[in-house]
N, C-alpha and C positions, 0 to 999 in steps of 0.2 A: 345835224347833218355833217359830217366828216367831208373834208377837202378832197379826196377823195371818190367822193362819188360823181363828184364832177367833172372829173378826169378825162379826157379821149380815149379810148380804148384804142389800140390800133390793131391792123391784123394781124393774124399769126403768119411772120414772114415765113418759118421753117413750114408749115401745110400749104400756104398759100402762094409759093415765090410764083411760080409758073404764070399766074393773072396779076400778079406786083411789074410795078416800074422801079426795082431796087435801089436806093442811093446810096452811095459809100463815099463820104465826106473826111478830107481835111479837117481835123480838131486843132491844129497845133496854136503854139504860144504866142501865137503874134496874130496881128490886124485880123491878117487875110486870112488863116484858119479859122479866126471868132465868126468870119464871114461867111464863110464856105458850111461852116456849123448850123450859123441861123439862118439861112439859104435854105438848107437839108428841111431843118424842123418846119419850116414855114411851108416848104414845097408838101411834106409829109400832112401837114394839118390842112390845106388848102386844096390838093391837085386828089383828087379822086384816082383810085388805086395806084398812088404811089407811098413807099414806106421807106423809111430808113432801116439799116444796116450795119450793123458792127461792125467796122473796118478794122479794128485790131483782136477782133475775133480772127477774120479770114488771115491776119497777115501771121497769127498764133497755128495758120491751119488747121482752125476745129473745123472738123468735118461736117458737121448742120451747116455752120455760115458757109463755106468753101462753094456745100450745095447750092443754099440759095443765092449767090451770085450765078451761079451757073443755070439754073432752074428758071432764072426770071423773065420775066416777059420782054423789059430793056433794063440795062443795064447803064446807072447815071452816075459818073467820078465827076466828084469836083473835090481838085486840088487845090490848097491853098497857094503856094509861090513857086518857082521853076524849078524846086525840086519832083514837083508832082510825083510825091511818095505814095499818092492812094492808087493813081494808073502805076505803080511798079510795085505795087503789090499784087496786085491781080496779075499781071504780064507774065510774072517771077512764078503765078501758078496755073502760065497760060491761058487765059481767060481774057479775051478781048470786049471792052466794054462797049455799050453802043452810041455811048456819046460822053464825051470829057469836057470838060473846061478850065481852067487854072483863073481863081480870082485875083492874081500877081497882071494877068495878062487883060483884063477888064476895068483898069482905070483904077483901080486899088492900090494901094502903096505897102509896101511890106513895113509896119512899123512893130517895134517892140513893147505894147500895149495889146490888151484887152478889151479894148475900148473899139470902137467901129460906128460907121454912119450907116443909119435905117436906111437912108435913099442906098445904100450900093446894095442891102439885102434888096432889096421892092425889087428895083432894077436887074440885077442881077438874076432874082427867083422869074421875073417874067421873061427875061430870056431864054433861061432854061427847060422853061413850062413852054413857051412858044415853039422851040428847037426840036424838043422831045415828041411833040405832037404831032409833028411832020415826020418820024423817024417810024418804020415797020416796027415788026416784033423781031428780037434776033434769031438766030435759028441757035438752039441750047447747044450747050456740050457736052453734055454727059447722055 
């Protein structure tokens, strides 16, 4: 049996955005993007119809990902530090998210490592997932 077949399958974000809770996450080189990173995957593997998103698809402007932000049911930025470059990429293509967070502004420390503590993902993801749950559907834009 190949590692592989034991995979997650996840949904098809481009047929499916409209019943998706889309995340478009903070990757960058330090703490608080490793965080905002494994935040995404954990909320995507854990929260029932939610899925991640290529965020440097949409900020490249390919037109599938563009759609599915715009398509989704909510729409979830988490920024890694006070640049929050993932909410000024959507902004930048008019596309208002339905809930943000920056993990610079939740108790996380911008350092320049790789490295990160599971308690601020745990914490962090059930905020999120708490937050989200409370929030309607957004009205689309296209």
């Amino acid at each position: 049996m190949s590692k592989s077949e034991n995979w997650q399958l996840l949904p098809s974000c481009t047929k499916e955005a409209e019943g998706l809770d889309i995340i478009l996450a903070c990757d960058g080189a330090a703490s608080v993007g490793q965080v905002g990173h494994e935040v995404a995957v954990k909320l995507t593997r854990e929260v029932e119809g939610a899925r991640m998103c290529c965020l440097s698809a949409i900020a490249a402007e390919s037109k599938p990902h563009v759609g599915i932000a715009e398509r989704s049911r909510k729409l979830i930025v988490i920024n890694g530090c006070q640049n929050e470059c993932a909410s000024k990429v959507l902004r930048r293509l008019n596309i208002e998210p339905s809930y943000e967070i920056t993990i610079a502004k939740e108790g996380v420390d911008k350092k320049p490592t790789l490295d990160f503590d599971e308690e601020d993902v745990e914490r962090i993801s059930k905020k999120i997932a708490e937050d989200v749950s409370k929030l309607p559907e957004r009205r689309k834009t296209s």
